[in-house]
N, CA, C and O of each residue as an XYZ file, in Angstrom:
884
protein
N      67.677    164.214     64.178
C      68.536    163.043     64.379
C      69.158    163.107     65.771
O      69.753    164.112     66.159
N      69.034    162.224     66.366
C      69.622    161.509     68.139
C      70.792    161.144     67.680
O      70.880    160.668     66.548
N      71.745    161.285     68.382
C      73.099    161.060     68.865
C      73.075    159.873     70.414
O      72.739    160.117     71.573
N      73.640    158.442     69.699
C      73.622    157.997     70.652
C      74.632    158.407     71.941
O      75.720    158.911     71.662
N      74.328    158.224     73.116
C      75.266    158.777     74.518
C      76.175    157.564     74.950
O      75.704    156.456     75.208
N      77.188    157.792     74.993
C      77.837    156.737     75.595
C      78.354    157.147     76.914
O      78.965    156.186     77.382
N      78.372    157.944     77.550
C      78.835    158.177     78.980
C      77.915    159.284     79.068
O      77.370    159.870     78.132
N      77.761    159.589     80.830
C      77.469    160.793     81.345
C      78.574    161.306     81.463
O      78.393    162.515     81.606
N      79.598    161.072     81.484
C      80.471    162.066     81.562
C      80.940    162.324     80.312
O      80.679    161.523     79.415
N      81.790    163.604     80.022
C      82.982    163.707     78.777
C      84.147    162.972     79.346
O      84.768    163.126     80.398
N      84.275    162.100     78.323
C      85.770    161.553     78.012
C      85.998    160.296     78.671
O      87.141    159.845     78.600
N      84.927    159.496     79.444
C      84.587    158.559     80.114
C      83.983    157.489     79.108
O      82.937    158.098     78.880
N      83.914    156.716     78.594
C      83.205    155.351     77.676
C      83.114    154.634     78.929
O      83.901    154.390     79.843
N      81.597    154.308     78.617
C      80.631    152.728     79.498
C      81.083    151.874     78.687
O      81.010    152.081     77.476
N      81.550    150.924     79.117
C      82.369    149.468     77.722
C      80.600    148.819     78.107
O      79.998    148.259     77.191
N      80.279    148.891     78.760
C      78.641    148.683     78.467
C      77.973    148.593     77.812
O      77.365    147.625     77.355
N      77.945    150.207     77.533
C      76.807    150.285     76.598
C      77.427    150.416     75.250
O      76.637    150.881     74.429
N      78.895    150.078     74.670
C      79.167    149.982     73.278
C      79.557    148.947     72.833
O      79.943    148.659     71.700
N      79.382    147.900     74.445
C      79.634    146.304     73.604
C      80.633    145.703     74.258
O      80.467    144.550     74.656
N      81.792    146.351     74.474
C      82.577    145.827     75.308
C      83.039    144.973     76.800
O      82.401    145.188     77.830
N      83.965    144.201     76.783
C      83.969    143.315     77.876
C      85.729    142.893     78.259
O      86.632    142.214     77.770
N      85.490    143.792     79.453
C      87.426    143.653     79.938
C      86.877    142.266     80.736
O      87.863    141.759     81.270
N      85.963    141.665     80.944
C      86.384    140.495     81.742
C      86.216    140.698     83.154
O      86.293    141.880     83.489
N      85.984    139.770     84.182
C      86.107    139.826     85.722
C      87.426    140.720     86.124
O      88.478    140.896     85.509
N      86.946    141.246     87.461
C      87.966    142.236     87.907
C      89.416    141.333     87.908
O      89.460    140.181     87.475
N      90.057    141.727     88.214
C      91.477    141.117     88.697
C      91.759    140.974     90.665
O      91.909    141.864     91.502
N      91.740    139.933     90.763
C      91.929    139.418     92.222
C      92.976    140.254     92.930
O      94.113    140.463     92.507
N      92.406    140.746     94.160
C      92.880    141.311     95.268
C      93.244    140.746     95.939
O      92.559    140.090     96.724
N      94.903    140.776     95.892
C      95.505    140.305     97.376
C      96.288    140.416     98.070
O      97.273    141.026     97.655
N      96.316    139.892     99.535
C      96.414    140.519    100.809
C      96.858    139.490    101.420
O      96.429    138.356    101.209
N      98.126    139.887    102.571
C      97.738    138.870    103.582
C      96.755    138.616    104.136
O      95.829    139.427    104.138
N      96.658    137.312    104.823
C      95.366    136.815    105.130
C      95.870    137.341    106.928
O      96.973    137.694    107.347
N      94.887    137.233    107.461
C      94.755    137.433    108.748
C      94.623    136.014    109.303
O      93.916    135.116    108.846
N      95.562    135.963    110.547
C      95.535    134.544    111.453
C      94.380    133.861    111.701
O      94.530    132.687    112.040
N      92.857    134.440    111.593
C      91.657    133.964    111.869
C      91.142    133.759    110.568
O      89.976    133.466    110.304
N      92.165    133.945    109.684
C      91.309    133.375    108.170
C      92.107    132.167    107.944
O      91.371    131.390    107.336
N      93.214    131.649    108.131
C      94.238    130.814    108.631
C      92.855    129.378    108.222
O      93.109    128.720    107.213
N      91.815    129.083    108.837
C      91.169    127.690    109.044
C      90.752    127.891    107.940
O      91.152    127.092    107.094
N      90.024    128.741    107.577
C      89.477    128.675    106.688
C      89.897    128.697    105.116
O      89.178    128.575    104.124
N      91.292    128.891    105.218
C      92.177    128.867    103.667
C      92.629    127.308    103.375
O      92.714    126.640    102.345
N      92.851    127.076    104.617
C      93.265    125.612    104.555
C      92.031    124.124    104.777
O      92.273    122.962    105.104
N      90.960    124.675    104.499
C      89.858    123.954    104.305
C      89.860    124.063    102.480
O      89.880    123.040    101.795
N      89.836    125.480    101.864
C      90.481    125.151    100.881
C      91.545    124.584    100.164
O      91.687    124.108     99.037
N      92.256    124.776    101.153
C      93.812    123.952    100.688
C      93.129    122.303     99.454
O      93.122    121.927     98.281
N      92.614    121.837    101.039
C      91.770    120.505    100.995
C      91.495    120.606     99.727
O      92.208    120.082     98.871
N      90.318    121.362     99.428
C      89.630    121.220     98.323
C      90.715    121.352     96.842
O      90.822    120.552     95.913
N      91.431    122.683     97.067
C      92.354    122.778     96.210
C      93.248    121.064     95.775
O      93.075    120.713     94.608
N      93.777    120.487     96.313
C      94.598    119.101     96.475
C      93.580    118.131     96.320
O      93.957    117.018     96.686
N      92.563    118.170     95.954
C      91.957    117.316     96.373
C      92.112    115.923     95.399
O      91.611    114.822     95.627
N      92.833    116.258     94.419
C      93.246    115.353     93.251
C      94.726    115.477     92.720
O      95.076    115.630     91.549
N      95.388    115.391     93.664
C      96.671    115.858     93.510
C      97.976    114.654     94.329
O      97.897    114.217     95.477
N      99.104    114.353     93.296
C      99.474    113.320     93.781
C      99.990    112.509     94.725
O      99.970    111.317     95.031
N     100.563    113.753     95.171
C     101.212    113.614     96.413
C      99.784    113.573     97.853
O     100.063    113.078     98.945
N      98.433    114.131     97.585
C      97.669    114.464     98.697
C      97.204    113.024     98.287
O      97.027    112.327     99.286
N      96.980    112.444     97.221
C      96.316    110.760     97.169
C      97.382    109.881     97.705
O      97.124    108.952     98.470
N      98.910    110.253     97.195
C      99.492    109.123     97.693
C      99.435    109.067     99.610
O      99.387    108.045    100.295
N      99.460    110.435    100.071
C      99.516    110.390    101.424
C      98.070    109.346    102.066
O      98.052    108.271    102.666
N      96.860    110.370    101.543
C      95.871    110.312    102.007
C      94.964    109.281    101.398
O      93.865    109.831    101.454
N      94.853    108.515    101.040
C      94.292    107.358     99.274
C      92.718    107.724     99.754
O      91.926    107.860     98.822
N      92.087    107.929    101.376
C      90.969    107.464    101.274
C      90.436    108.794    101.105
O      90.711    109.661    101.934
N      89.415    109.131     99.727
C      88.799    110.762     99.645
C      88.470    111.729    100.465
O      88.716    112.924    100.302
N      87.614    110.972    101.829
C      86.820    111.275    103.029
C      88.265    111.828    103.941
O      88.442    112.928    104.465
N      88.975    110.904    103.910
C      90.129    111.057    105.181
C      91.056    111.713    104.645
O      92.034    111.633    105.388
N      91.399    112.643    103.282
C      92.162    113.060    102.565
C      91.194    114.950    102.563
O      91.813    116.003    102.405
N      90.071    114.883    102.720
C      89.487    115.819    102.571
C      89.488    116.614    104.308
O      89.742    117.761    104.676
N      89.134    115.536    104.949
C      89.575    116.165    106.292
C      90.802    116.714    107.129
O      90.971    117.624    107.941
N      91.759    115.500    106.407
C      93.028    116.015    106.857
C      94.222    116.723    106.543
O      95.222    117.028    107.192
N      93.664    116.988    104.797
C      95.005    117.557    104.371
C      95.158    119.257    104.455
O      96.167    119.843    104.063
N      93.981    119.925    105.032
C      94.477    120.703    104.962
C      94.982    121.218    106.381
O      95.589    122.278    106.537
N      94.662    120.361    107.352
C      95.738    120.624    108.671
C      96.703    120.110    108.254
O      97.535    121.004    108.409
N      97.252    119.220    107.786
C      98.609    118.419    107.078
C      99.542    119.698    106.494
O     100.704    119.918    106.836
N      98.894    120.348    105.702
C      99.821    121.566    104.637
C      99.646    122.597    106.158
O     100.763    122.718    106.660
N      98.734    123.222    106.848
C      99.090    124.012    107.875
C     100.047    123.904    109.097
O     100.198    124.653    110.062
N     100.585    122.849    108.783
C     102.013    122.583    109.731
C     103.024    123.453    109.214
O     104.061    123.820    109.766
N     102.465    123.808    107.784
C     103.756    124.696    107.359
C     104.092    125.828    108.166
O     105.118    126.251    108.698
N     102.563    126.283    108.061
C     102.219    127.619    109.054
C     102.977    127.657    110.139
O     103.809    128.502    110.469
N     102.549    126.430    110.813
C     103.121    126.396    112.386
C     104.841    126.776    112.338
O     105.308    127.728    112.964
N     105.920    125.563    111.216
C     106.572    125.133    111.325
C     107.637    126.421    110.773
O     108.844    126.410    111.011
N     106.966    127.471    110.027
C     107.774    128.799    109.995
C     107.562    130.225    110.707
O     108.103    131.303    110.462
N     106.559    129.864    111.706
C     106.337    130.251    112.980
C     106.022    131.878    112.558
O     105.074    132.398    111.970
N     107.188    132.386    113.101
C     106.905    134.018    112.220
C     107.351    134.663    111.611
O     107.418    135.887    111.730
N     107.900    133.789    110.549
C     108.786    133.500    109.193
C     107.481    133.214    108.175
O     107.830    133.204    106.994
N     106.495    133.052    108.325
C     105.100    132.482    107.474
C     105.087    133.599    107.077
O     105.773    134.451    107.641
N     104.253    133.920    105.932
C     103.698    134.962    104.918
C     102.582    133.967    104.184
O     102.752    133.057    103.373
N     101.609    134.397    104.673
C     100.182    133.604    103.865
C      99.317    134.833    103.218
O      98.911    135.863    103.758
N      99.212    134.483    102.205
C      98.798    135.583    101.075
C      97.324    134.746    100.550
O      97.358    133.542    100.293
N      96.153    135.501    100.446
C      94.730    135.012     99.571
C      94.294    136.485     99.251
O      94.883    137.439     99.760
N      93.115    136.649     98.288
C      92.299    136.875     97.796
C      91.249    137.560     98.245
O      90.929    137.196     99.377
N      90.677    138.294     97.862
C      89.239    139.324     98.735
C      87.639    138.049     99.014
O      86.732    138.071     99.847
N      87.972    137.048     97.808
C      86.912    136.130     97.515
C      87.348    134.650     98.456
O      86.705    133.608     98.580
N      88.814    135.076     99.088
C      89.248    133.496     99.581
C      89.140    132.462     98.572
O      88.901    131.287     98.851
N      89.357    132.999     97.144
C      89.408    131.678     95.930
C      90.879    131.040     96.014
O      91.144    130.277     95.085
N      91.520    131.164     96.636
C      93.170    131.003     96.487
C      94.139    131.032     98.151
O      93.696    131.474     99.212
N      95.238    130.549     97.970
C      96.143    130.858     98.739
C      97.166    130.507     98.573
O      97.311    129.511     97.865
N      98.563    131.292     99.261
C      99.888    131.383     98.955
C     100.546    131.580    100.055
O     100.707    132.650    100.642
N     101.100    130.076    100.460
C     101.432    129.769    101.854
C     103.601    130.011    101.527
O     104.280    129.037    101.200
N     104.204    131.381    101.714
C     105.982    131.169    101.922
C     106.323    131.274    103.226
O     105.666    131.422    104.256
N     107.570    131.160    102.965
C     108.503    131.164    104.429
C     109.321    132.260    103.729
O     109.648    132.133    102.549
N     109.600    133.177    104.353
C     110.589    134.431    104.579
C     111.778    134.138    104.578
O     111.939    133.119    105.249
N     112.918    134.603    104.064
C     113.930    134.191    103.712
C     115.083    134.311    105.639
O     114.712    135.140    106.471
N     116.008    133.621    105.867
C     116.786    133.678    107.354
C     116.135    133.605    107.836
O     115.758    134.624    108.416
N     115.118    131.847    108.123
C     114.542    131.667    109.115
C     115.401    130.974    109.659
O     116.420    130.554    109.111
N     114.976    130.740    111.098
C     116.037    130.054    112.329
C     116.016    128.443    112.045
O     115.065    127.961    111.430
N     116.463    128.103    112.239
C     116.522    126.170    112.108
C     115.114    126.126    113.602
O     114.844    126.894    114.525
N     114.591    124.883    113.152
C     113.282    124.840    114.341
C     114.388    124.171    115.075
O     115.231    123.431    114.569
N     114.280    124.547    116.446
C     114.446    123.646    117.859
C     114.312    122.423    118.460
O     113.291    121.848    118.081
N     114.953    121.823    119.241
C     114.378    120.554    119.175
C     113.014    120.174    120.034
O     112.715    118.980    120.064
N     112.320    120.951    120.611
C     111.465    121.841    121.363
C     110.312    121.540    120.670
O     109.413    120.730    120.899
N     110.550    122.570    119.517
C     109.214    122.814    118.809
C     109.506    121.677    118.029
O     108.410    121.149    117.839
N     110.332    121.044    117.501
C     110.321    119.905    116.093
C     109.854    119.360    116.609
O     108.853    119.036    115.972
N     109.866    118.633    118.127
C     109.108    117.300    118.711
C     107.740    117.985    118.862
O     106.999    117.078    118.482
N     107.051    118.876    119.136
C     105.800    119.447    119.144
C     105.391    119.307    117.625
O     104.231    118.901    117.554
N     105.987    119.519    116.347
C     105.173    119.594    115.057
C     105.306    117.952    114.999
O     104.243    117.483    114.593
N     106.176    117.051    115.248
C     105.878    115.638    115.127
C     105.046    114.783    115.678
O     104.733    113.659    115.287
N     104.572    115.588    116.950
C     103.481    115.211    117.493
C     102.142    115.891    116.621
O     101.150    115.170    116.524
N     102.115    116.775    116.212
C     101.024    117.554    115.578
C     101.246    116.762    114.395
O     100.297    115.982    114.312
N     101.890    116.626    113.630
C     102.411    115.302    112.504
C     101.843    114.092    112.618
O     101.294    113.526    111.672
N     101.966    113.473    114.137
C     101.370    112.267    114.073
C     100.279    112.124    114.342
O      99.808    111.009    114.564
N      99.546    113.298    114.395
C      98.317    113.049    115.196
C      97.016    113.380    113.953
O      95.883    112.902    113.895
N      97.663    114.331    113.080
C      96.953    114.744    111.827
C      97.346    113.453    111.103
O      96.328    112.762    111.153
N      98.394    112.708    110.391
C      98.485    112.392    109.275
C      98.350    110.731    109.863
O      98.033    109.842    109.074
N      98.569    110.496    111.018
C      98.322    108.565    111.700
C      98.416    107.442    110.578
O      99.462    106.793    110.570
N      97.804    107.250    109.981
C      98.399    106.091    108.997
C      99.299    106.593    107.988
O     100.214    105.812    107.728
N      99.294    107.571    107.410
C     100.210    108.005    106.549
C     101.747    108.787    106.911
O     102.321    109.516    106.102
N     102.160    108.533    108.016
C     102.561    109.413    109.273
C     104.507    108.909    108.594
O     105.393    109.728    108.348
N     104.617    107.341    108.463
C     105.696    107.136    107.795
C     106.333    107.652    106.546
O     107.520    107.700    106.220
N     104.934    108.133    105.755
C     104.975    108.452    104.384
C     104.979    110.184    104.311
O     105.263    110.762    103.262
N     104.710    110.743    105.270
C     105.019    111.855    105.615
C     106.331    112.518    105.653
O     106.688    113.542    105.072
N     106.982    111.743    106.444
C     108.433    111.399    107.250
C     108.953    111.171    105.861
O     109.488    112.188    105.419
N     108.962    110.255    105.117
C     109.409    109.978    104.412
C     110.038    110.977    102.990
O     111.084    110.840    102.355
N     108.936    111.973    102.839
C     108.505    112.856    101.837
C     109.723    113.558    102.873
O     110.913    113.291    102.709
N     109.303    114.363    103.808
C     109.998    115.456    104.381
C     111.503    115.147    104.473
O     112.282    116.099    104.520
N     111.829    114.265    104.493
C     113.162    113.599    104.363
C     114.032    114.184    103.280
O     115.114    114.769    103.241
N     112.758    113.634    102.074
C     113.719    113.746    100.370
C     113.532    115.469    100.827
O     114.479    115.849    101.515
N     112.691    116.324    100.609
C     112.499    117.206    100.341
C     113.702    118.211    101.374
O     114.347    119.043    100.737
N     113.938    118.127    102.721
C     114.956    118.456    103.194
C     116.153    118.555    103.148
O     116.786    119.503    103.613
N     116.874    117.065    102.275
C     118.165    116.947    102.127
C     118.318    117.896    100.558
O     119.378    118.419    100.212
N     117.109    117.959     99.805
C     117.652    119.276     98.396
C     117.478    120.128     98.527
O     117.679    120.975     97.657
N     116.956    120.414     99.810
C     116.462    122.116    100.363
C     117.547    123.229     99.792
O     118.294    122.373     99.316
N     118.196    124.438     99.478
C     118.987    125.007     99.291
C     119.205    125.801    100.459
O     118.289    126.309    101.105
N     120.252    125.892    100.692
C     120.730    126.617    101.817
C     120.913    127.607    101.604
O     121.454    128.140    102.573
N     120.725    128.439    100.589
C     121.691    130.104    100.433
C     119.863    130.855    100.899
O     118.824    130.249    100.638
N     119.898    131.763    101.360
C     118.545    132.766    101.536
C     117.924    132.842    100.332
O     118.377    133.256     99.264
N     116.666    132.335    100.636
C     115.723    132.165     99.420
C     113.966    132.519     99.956
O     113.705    132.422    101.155
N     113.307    132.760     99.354
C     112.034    132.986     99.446
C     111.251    131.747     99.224
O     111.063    131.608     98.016
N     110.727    130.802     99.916
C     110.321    129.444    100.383
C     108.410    129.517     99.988
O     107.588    129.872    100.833
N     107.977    129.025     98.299
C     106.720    128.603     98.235
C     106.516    127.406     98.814
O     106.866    126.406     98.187
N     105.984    127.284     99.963
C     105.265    125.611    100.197
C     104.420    125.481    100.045
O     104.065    124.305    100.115
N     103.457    126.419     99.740
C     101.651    126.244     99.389
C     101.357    127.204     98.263
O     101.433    128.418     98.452
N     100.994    126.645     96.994
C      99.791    127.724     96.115
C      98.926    126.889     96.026
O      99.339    125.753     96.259
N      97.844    126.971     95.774
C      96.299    126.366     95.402
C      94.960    127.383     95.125
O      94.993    128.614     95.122
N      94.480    127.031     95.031
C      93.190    127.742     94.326
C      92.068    127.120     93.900
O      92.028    126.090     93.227
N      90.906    127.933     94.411
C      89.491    126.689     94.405
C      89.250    125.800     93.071
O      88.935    126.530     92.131
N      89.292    124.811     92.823
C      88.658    124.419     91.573
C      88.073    124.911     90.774
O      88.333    124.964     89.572
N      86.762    125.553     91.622
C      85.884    126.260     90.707
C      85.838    127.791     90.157
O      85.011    128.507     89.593
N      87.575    127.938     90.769
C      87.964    130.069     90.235
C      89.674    129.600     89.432
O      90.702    130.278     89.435
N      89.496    128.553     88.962
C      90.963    128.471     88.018
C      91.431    129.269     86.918
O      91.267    130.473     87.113
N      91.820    129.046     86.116
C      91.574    130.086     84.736
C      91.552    131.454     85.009
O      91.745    132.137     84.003
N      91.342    132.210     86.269
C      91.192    133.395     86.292
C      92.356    134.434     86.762
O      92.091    135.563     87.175
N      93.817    133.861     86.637
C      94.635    134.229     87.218
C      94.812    134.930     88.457
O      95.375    136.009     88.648
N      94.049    133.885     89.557
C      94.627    133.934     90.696
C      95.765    133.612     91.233
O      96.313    134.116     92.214
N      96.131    132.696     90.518
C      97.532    132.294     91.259
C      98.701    132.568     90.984
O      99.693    132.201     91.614
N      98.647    133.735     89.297
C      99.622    134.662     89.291
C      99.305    135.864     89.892
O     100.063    136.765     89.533
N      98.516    136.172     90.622
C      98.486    136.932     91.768
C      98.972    136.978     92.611
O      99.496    138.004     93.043
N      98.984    135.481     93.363
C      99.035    135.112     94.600
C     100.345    135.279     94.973
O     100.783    135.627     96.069
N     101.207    134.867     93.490
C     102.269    134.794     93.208
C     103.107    136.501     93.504
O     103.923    136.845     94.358
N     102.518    137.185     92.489
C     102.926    138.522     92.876
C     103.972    139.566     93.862
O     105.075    140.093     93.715
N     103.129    139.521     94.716
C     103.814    139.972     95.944
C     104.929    139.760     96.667
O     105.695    140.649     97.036
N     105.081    138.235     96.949
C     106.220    138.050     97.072
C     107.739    137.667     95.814
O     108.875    137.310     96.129
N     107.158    137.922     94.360
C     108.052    137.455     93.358
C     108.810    139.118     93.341
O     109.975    139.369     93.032
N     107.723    140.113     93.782
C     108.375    141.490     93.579
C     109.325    142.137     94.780
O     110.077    143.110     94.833
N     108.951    141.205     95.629
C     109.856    141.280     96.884
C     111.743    140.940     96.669
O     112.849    141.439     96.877
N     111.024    139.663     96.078
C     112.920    138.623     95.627
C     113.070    139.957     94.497
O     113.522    140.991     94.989
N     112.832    139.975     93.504
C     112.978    141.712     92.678
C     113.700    142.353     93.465
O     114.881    142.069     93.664
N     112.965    143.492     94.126
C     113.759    144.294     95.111
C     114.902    144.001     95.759
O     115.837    144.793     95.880
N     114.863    142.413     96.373
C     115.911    142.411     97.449
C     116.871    141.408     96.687
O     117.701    140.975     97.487
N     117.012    140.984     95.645
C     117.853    140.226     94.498
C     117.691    138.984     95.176
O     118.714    138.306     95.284
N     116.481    138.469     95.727
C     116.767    137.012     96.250
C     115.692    135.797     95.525
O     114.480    135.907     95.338
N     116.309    134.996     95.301
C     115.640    133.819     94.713
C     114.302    132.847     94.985
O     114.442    132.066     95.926
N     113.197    132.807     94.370
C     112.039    132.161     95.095
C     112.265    130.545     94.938
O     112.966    130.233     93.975
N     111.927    129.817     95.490
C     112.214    127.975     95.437
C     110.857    127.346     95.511
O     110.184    127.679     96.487
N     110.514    126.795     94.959
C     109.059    125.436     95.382
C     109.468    123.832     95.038
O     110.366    123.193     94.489
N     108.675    123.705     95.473
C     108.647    121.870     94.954
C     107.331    121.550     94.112
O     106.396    121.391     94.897
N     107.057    121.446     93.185
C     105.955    121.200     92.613
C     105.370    119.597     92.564
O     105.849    118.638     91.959
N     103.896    119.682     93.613
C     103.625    117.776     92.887
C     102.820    117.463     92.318
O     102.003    116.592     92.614
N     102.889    118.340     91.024
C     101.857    117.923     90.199
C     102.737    118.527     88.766
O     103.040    119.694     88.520
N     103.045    117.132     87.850
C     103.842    117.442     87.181
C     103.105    118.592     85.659
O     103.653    119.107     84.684
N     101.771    118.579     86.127
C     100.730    119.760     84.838
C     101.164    121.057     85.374
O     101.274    121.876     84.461
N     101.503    121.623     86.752
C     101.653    122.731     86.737
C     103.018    123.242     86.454
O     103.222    124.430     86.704
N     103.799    122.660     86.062
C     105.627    122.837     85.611
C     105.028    123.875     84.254
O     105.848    123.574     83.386
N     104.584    124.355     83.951
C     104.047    125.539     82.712
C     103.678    126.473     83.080
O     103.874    127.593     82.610
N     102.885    126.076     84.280
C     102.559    127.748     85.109
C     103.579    128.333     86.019
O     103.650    129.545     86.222
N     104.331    127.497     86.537
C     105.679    128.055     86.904
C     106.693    128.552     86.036
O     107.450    129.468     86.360
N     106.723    127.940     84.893
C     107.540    128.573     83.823
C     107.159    129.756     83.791
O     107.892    130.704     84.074
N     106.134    129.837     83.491
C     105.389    131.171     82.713
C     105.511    132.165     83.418
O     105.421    133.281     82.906
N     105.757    131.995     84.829
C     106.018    133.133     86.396
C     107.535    133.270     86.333
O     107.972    134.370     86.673
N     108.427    132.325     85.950
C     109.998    132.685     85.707
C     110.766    131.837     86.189
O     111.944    131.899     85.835
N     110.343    130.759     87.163
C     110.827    129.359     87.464
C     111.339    128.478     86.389
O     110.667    128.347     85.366
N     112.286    127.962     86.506
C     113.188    126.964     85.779
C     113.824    126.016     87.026
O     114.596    126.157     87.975
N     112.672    124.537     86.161
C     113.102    123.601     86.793
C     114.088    123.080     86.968
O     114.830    122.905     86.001
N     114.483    122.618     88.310
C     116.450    122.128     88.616
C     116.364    120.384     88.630
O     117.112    119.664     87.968
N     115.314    119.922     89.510
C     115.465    118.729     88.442
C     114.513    117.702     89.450
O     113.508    118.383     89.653
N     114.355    116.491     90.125
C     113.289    115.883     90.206
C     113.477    114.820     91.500
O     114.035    113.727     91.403
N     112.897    115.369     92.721
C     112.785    114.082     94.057
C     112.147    113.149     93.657
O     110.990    113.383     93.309
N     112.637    111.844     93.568
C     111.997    110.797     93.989
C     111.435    110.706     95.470
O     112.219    110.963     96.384
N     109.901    110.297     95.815
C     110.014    109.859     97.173
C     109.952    108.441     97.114
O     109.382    108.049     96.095
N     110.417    107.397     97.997
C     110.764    106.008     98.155
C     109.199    105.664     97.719
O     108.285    106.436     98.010
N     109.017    104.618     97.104
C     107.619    103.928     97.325
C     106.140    104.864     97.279
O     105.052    104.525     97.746
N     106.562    106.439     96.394
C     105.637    107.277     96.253
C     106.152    108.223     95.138
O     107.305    108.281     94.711
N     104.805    109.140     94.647
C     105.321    110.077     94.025
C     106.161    111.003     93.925
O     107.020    111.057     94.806
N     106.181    111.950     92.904
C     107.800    112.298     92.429
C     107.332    114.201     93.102
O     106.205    114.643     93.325
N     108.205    114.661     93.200
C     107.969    116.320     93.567
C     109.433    116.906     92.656
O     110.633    116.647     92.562
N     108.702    117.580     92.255
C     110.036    118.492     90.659
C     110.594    120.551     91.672
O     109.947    121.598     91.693
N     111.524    120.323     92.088
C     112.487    121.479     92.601
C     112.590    122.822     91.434
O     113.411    122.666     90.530
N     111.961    123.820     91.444
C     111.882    124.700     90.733
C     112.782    125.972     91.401
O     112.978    126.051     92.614
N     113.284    126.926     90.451
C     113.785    128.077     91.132
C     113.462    129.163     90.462
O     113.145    128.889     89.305
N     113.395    130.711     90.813
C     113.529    131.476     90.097
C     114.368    132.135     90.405
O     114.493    131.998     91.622
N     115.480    133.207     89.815
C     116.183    134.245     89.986
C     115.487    135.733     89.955
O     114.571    136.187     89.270
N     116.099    136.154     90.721
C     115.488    137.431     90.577
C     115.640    138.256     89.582
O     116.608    138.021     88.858
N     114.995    139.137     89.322
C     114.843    140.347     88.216
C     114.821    141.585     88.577
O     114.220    141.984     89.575
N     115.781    142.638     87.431
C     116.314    143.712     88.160
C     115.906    144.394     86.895
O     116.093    145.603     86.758
């Protein structure tokens, strides 16, 4: 009588060869490097690509696919070297914050991102303005850890990337007792923020456009 083998080693099990299945690895992530920068935000695009606030800006598919993800990389610009952009080993994802005591922008550079503003977003350029408006005057002022970008490819959802993405900087506010903030515009993902520790504070109207919902989390000790 044979004894089936389940490892070459002692004390090692192949989930292989007895049937078993932990599932795809778990996503690696890292800051992204400044030269991966174009290429996250080509996903951005894709990520938004049905999302309400990127239709109300952008309505036409073609001109919404090209431009939104230089549109969301103003963020980049606009927290200069206060940015923290976080993806994935596969680039399925990204996680665009701002660092908590950043400087107020200048009037210098603000007229430089409004030109970079008008030149990316041109017909939607009022409605831009408009958004950044509401979203500025509920901004919170006390030091906070600033999500302006999560997304993740369409086709790698479900696989908890974006409580990954999330990760790194949620264990940061941990450590340093400081609070993470987003604006969410898509009122389906208010569950996946729950589920990360966010509790919604309550709901921007933008004039003559969709709505963006102010989330917070507290830190954990």
């Amino acid at each position: 009588m044979t004894r089936k083998r389940v490892s070459e080693r002692p004390g090692v099990v192949d989930e292989r060869q007895i049937g078993l299945d932990f599932g795809p690895p778990l996503p690696r992530v890292r800051e992204a490097l400044p030269s991966e920068h174009r290429t996250l935000l080509e996903l951005v695009a894709r990520a938004f690509a049905e999302d309400p606030v990127a239709t109300w800006l952008f309505p036409d598919a073609a001109v919404r696919a090209a431009r939104y993800g230089p549109f969301a990389g103003l963020a980049i610009e606009s927290f200069a070297t206060h940015a923290r952009v976080y993806t994935e080993s596969a680039h399925r994802g990204v996680a665009i914050w701002q660092a908590p005591d950043a400087p107020p922008v200048g009037p210098a550079r603000q007229l430089r991102l409004l030109l970079r503003l008008l030149g990316i977003a041109r017909g939607a350029f009022g409605r831009a303005l408009r958004m950044s408006d509401r979203m500025s005057r509920a901004h919170p002022e006390a030091p906070h850890w600033y999500l302006a970008v999560l997304g993740t490819d369409p086709d790698a959802r479900r696989r908890g990337i974006g409580g990954a993405l999330l990760a790194p900087v949620l264990a940061r506010c941990d450590a340093s007792g400081l609070p993470a903030y987003l604006e969410s515009s898509n009122a389906s993902n208010l569950g996946f923020y729950t589920r990360h520790g966010f509790e919604l504070l309550d709901e921007i109207r933008i004039p003559d456009g969709p709505s963006l919902w102010r989330m917070a989390r507290a830190p954990r000790r």
